[in-house]
C-alpha positions as CSV (number, residue, x, y, z in Angstrom):
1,X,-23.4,1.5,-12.5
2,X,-21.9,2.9,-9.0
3,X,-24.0,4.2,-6.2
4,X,-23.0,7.0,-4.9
5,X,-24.2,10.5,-3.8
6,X,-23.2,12.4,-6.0
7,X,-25.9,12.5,-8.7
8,X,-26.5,16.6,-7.9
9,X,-22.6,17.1,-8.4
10,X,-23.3,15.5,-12.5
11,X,-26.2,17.7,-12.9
12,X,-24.4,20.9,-11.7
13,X,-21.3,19.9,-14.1
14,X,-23.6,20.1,-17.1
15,X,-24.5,23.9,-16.2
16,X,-23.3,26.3,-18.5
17,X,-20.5,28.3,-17.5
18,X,-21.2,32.4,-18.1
19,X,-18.1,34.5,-18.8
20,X,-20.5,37.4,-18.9
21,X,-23.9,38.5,-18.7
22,X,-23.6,41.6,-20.6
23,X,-25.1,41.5,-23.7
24,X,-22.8,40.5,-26.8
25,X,-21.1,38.4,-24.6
26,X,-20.3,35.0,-25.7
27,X,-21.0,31.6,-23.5
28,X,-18.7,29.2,-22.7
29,X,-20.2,25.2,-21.3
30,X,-17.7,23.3,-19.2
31,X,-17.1,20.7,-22.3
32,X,-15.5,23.5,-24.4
33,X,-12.7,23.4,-22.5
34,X,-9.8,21.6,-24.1
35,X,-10.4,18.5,-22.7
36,X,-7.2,17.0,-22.2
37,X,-5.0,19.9,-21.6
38,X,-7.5,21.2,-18.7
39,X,-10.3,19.3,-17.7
40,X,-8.0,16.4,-17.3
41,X,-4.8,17.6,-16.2
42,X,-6.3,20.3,-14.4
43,X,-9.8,19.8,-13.0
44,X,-10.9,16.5,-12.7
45,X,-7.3,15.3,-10.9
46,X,-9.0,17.3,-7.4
47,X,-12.5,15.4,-7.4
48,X,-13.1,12.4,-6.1
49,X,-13.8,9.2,-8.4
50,X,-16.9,8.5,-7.2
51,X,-18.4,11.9,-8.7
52,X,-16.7,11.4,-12.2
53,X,-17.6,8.2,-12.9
54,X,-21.4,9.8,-11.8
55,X,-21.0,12.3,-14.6
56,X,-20.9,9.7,-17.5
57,X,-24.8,9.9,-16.5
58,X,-25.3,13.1,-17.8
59,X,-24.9,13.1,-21.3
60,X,-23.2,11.0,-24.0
61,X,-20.1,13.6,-24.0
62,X,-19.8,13.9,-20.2
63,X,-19.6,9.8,-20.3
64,X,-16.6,10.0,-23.6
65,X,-14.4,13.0,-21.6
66,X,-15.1,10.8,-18.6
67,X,-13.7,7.9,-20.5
68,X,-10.6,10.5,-21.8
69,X,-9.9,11.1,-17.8
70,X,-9.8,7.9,-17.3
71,X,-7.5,6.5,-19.7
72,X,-5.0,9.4,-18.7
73,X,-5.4,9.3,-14.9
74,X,-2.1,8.1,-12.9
75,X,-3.3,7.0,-10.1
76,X,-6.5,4.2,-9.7
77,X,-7.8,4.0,-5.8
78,X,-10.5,1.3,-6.3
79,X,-11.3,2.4,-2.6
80,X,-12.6,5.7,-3.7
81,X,-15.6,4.0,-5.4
82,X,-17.0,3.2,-1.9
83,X,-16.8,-0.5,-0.3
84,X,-17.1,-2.4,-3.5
85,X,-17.0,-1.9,-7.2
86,X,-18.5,-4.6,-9.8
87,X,-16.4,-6.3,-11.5
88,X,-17.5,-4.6,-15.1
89,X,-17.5,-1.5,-13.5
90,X,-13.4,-2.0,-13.0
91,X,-12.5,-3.8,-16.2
92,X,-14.5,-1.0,-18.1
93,X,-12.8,1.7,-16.5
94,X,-9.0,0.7,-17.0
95,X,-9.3,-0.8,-20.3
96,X,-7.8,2.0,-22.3
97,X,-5.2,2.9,-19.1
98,X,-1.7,2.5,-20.1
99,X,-0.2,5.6,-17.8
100,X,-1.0,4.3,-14.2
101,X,1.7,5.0,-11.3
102,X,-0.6,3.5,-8.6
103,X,-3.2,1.0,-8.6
104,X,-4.9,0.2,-5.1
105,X,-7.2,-2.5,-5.6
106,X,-7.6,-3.6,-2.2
107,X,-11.7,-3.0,-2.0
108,X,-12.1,-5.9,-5.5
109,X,-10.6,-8.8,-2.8
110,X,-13.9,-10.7,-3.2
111,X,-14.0,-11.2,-7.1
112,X,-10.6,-9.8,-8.6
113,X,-8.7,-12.4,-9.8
114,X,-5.7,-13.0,-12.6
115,X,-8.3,-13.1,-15.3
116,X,-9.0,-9.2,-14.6
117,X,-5.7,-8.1,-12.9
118,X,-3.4,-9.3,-15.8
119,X,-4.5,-6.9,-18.8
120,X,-4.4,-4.0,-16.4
121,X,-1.0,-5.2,-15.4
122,X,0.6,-6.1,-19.0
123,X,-0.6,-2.6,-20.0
124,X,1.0,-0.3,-17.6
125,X,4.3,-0.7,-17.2
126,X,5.3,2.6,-15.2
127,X,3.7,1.3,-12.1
128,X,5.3,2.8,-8.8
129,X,3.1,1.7,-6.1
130,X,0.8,-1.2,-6.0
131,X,-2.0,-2.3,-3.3
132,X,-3.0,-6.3,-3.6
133,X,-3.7,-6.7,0.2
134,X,-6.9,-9.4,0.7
135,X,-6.4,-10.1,-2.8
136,X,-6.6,-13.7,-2.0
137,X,-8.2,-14.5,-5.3
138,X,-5.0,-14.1,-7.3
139,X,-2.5,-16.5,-7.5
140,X,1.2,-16.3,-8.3
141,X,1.1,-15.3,-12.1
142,X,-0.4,-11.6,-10.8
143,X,2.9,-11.2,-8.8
144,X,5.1,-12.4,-11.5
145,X,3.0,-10.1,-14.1
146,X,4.2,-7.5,-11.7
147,X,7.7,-8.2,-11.5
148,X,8.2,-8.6,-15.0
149,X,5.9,-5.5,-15.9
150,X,7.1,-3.3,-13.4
151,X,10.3,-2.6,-12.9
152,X,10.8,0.5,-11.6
153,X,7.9,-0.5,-8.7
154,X,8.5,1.3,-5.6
155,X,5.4,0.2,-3.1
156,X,4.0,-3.5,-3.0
157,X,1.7,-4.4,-0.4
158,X,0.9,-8.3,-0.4
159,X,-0.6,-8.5,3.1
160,X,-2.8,-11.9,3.7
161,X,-2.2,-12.5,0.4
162,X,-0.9,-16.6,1.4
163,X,-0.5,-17.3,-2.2
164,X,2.5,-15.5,-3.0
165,X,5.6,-18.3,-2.4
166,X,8.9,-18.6,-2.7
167,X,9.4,-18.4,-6.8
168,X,7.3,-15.3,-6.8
169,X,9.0,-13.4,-4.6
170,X,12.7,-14.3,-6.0
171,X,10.7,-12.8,-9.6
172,X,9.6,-9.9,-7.8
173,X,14.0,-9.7,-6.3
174,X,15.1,-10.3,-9.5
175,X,13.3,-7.4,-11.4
176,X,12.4,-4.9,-8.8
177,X,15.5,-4.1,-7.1
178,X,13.8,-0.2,-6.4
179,X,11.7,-1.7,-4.2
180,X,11.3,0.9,-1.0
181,X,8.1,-1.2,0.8
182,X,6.8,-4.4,1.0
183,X,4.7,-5.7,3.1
184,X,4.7,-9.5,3.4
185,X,2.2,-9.6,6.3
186,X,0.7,-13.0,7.1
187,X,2.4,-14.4,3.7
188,X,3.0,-17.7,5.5
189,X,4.4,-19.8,2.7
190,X,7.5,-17.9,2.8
191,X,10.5,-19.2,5.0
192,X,13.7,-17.5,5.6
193,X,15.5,-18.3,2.2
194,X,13.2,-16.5,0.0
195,X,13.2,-13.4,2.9
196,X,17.3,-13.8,2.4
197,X,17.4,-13.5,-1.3
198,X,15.2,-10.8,-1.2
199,X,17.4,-8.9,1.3
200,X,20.1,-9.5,-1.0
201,X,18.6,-8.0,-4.3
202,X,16.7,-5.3,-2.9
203,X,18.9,-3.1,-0.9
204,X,17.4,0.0,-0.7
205,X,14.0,-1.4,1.2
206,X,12.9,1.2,3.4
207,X,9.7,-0.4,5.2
208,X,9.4,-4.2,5.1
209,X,6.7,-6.4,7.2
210,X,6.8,-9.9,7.5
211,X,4.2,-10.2,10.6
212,X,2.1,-13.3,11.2
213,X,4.6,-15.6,10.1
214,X,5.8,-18.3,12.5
215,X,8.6,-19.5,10.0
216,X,10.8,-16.5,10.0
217,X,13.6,-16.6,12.5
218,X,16.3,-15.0,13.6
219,X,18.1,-15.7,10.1
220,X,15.8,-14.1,7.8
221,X,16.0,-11.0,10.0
222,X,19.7,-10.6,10.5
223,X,19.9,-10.8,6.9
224,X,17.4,-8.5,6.1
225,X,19.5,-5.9,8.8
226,X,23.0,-6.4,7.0
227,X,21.9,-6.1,3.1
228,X,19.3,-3.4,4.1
229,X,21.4,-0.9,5.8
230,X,18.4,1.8,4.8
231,X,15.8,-0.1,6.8
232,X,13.4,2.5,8.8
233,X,10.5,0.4,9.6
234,X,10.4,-3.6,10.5
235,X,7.0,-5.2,11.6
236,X,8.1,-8.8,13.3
237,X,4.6,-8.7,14.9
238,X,3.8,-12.5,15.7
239,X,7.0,-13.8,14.6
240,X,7.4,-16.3,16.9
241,X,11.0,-17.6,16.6
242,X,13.1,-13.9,16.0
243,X,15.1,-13.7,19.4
244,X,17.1,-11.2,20.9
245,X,20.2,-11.8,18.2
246,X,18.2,-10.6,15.4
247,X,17.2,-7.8,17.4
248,X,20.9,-6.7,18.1
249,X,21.6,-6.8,14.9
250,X,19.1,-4.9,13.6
251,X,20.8,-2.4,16.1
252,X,24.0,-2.4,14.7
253,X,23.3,-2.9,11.0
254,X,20.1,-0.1,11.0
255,X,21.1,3.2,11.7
256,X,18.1,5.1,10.3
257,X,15.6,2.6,12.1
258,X,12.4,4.5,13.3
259,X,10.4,2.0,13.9
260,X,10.0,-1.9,15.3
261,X,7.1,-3.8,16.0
262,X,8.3,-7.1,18.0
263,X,4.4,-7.7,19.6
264,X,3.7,-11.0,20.8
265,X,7.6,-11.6,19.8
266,X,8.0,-13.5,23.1
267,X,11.6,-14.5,22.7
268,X,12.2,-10.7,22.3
269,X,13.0,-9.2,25.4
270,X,14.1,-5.9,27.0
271,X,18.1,-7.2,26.9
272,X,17.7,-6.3,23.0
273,X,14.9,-3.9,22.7
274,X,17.1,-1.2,25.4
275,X,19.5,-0.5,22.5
276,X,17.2,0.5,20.1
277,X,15.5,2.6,22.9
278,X,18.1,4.5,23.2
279,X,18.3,5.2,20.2
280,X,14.8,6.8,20.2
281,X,13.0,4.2,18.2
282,X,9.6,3.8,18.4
283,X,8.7,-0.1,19.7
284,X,5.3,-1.2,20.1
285,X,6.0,-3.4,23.3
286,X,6.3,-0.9,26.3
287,X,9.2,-1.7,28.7
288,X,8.7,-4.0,31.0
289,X,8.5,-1.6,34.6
290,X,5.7,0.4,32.4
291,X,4.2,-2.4,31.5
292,X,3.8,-3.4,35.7
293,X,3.1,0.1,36.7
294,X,-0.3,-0.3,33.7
295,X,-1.2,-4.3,34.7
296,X,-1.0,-2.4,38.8
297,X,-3.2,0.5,37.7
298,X,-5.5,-1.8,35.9
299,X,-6.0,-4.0,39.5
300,X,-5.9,-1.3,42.0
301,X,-7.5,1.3,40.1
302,X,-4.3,3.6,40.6
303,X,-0.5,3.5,39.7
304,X,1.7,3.6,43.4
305,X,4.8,6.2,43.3
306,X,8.1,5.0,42.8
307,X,11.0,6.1,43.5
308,X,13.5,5.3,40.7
309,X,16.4,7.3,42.0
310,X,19.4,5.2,43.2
């Protein structure tokens, strides 16, 4: 069972609930409420997890309408359980879910593998978001169970997941074409043709990150920028071979760009980046006379004025 702190929130729960104190009055207890049509729907959606999986301690009927919750609950944030939930603690609490929108299972990175993601996967086929990052347990056949499962998947997040390869992600292209984020962050088998096909099938990507990966280049990117013309956030942190072409056409292919993140891009200078500045676009690599006027303050303890004017 789940530490937590909440074992005076279950007790409390099991208190009777008094409509009136007049005599002739009847009482009515928290568990003859309809259970599905209010506690569920109604109640137990605004507390956190960690205090309703508590009240399966107080009584054999708080642990079934506990069990009712959770078979009916849309979303499943293995993070709310605290920093990490045994593995029969997670398989016994999804067993029965066939309704989940968003699974975030982030916190199981040390012990979840295919063997307990699959069933939860092949049962629940109106995912919309899905959180695997650390997951480095799995293998391929989770993201291909995801792909083929999911089709109307919205959010994926993959980040140091280094398992996930080229055929999986041309399964995830093929079948999720909704796709609206993906984050690909340190994913370091991929290489710019399985980056390109995805561009290709999934137009409408909003936010897409493929940081920490020395193979992508500048192809992978202007690709991405001409099939994604809906693009609002890139992260090209670390990418070490994306020059200043792939940055220009970004530019002229993204319109509704917010955000870029070019960090320790080194080929990516300020010949590139000024467009996109102009533009008001948030870039995580300060220009490079700010960038001086810092490095001076840092040395001499004070930044020297300047007069810009010309």
């Amino acid at each position: 069972m789940i530490n937590n702190d909440c074992q005076s929130a279950g007790s409390q729960a099991a208190m009777d609930i008094k409509t009136d104190e007049r005599p002739g009055c009847s009482k009515c207890q928290l568990l003859d409420l309809p259970w599905e049509d209010v506690l569920v729907t109604h109640v137990f959606c605004y507390l956190p997890l960690r205090h309703l999986v508590s009240l399966q301690r107080v009584s054999k009927s708080f642990r079934s309408l506990i069990q009712v919750y959770l078979a009916n609950c849309r979303v499943f944030d293995a993070t709310q359980l605290g920093p990490h939930i045994p593995k029969e603690a997670f398989c016994n609490m999804l067993q029965d879910n066939k309704v989940l929108q968003s699974l975030a299972i982030q916190n199981c990175s040390d012990w979840i593998t295919d063997i307990e993601l699959l069933p939860v996967i092949g049962q629940n086929q109106h995912l919309l978001r899905v959180d695997m990052r650390g997951c480095s347990r799995l293998s391929r056949h989770s993201l291909v169970a995801v792909s083929l499962t999911c089709g109307r998947l919205q959010h994926l997040g993959l980040a140091h997941c280094e398992w996930v390869d080229s055929l999986s992600l041309r399964s995830l292209a093929d079948h999720c074409r909704e796709l609206r984020s993906l984050d690909l962050t340190a994913c370091r088998q991929l290489k710019d043709e399985a980056i390109c096909y995805l561009a290709r099938k999934c137009r409408v990507l909003r936010s897409l990150s493929v940081a920490v990966n020395a193979n992508i280049t500048d192809v992978a990117v202007e690709e991405v920028a001409k099939n994604c013309r809906e693009l609002e956030q890139l992260d090209l942190t670390g990418c070490l071979r994306v020059r200043n072409d792939a940055i220009r056409t970004v530019a002229e292919y993204c319109p509704k760009l917010q955000s870029l993140k070019v960090n320790h891009c080194h080929n990516v200078t300020e010949s590139s980046l000024g467009l996109l500045r102009r533009r008001n676009v948030d870039i995580d690599v300060e220009p490079p006379l700010q960038r001086a006027l810092v490095l001076l303050q840092d040395v001499v303890g004070f930044a020297p004025f300047i007069n810009l004017q010309i």
